[in-house]
N, C-alpha and C positions, 0 to 999 in steps of 0.2 A: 504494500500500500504506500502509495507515494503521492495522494491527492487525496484531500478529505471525499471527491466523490470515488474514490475509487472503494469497493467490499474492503473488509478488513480480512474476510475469510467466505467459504462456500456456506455461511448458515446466515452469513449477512444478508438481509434482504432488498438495499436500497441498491440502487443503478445510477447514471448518471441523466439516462431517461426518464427514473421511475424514482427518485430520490424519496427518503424517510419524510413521513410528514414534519417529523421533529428535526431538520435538517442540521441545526444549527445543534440542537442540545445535546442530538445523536455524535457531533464533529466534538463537542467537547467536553461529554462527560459519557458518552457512548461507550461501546454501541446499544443500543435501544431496543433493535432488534432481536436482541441475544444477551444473555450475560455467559463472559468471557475475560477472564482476568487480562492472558495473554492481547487477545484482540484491544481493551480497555488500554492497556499500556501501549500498544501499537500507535494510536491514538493520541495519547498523552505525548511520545515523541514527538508526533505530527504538530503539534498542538506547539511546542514548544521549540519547534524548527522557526515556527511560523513565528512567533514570539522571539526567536532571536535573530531573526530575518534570514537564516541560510538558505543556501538554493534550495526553494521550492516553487512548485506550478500548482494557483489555487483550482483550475479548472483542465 
């Protein structure tokens, strides 16, 4: 996972098409979907790339 719209895993159910209704809440305290420690921290990285501006692509 290298994009908040990207799954964080296959039990994820959002897309970039078909995105979680809770898009935003799912991106930062997710996933919403699922509970998943591992995914959860996936997430927090992402979260925190973004927060320390390193390359990333929000879309």
């Amino acid at each position: 996972m290298e994009r908040f719209v990207d799954p964080c895993c296959e039990k994820c159910t959002h897309t970039k098409i078909t995105p979680c209704k809770d898009f935003v809440e799912c991106c930062l305290e997710g996933p919403i979907c699922h509970k998943d420690q591992s995914c959860k921290e996936k997430r927090m990285e992402l979260v925190n790339k973004v927060r320390l501006h390193e390359n990333f692509v929000v879309y």
